[in-house]
Structure formats: C-alpha cells, structure tokens
C-alpha positions as a Markdown table, in Angstrom:
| # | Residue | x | y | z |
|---|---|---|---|---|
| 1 | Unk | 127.1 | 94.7 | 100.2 |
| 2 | Unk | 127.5 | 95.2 | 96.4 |
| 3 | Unk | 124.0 | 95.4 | 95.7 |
| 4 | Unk | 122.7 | 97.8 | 98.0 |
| 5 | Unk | 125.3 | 100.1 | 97.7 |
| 6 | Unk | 123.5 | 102.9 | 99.0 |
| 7 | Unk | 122.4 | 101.5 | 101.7 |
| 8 | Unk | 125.9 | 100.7 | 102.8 |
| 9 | Unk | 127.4 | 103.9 | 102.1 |
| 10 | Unk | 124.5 | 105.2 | 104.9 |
| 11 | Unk | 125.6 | 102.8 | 107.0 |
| 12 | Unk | 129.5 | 103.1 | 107.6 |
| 13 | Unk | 129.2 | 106.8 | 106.8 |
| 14 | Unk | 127.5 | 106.6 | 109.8 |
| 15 | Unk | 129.4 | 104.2 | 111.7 |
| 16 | Unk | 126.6 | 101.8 | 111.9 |
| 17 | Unk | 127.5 | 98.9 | 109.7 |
| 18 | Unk | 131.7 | 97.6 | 109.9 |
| 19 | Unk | 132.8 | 96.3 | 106.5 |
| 20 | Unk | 135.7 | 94.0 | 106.3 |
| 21 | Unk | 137.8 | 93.3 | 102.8 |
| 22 | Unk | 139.7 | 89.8 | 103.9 |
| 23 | Unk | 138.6 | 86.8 | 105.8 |
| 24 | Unk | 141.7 | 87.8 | 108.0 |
| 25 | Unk | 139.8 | 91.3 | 108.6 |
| 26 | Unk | 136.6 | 89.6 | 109.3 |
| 27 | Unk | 138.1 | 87.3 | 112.4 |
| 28 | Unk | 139.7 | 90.0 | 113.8 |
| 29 | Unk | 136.2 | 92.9 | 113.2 |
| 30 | Unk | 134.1 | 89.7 | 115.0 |
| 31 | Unk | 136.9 | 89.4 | 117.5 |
| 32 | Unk | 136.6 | 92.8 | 118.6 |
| 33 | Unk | 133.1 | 93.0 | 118.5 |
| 34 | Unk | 132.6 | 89.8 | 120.4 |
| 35 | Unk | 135.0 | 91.3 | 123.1 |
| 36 | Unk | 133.5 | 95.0 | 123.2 |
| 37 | Unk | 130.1 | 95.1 | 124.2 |
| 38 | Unk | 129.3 | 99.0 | 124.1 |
| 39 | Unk | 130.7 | 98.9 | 120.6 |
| 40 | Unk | 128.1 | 96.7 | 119.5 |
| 41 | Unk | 125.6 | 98.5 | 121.7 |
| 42 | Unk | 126.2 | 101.6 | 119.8 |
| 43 | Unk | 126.8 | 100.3 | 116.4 |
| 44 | Unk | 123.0 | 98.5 | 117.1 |
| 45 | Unk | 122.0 | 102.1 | 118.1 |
| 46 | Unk | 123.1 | 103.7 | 114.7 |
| 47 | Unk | 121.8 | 101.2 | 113.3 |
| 48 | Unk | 118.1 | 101.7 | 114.5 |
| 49 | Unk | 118.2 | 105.3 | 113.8 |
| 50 | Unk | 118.6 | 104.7 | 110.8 |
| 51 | Unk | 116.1 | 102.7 | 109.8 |
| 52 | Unk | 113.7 | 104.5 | 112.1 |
| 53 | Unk | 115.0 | 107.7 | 110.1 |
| 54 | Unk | 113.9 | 106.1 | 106.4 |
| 55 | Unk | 111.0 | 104.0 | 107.7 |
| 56 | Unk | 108.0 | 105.4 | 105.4 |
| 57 | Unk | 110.1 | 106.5 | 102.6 |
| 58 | Unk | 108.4 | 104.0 | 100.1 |
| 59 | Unk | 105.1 | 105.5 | 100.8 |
| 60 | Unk | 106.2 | 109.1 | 101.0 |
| 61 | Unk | 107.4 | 108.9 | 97.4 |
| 62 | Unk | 104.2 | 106.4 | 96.6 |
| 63 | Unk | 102.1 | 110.2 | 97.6 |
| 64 | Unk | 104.2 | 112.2 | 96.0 |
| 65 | Unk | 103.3 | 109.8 | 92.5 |
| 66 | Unk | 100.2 | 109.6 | 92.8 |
| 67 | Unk | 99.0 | 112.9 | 92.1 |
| 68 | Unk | 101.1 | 113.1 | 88.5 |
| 69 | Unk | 99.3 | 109.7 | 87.6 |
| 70 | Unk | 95.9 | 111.2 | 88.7 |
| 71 | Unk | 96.2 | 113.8 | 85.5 |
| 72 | Unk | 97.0 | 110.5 | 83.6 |
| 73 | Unk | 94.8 | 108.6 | 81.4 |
| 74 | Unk | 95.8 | 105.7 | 84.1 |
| 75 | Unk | 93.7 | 103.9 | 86.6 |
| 76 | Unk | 95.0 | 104.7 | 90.2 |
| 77 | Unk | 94.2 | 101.8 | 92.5 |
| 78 | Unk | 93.0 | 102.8 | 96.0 |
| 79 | Unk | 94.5 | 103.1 | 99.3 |
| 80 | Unk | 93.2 | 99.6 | 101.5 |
C-alpha cells in the first residue's frame, strides 16, 4: 500500500481497508474475516462510499484547469 499512500490513509482512517504488518497478522486478519461475515459486509460498505464519495474528482479538477489554460497561449482540446 506504499504507493498510494493517500489512498490508504482514507481507507483505514475510515475503517474500510484492514492493513496487516506480518504474514502471522495476515492469517489471522483473513481468518477473522473469513469467519465474520457482517464485518466484511460493512468494511465492503465503507468501502463503496468511498469511492462513490471521490468518483469524478479527476474531472472536477480537469474544469477547474481548464479555464487558467484558456488565458494561455495553449491549445485546449475539446470535451468528446
């Protein structure tokens, strides 16, 4: 989870994502989430909200760009 550490930090700070530091903690994270099925219900919940939550963000901050590269000596190209 290195490289998106954003991303994870979203995650677990919103109990969505489990993050394990051993192979020992892994079997027993899996364990428990094999045997406890309204845990992964809800961590699939968070989950979704999340994503439903930053779906769009790449073309929010696209239209928030493309008027400063308007007043640019720059070719904009158009929306399909």
């Amino acid at each position: 989870m290195q490289n998106f550490k954003d991303v994870t930090r979203i995650f677990l700070s919103q109990e969505a994502a489990v993050q394990v530091k051993s192979p020992e903690a892994l079997e027993i994270a899996l364990a428990e989430l094999l045997e406890n099925q309204s845990r992964r219900a809800e961590l699939g919940r968070r989950a979704r909200e999340i994503v439903a939550k930053n779906m769009g963000s790449v073309e929010r901050t696209v239209e928030m760009i493309l008027p400063w590269l308007a007043g640019r000596n720059m070719y904009v190209m158009p929306k399909s």
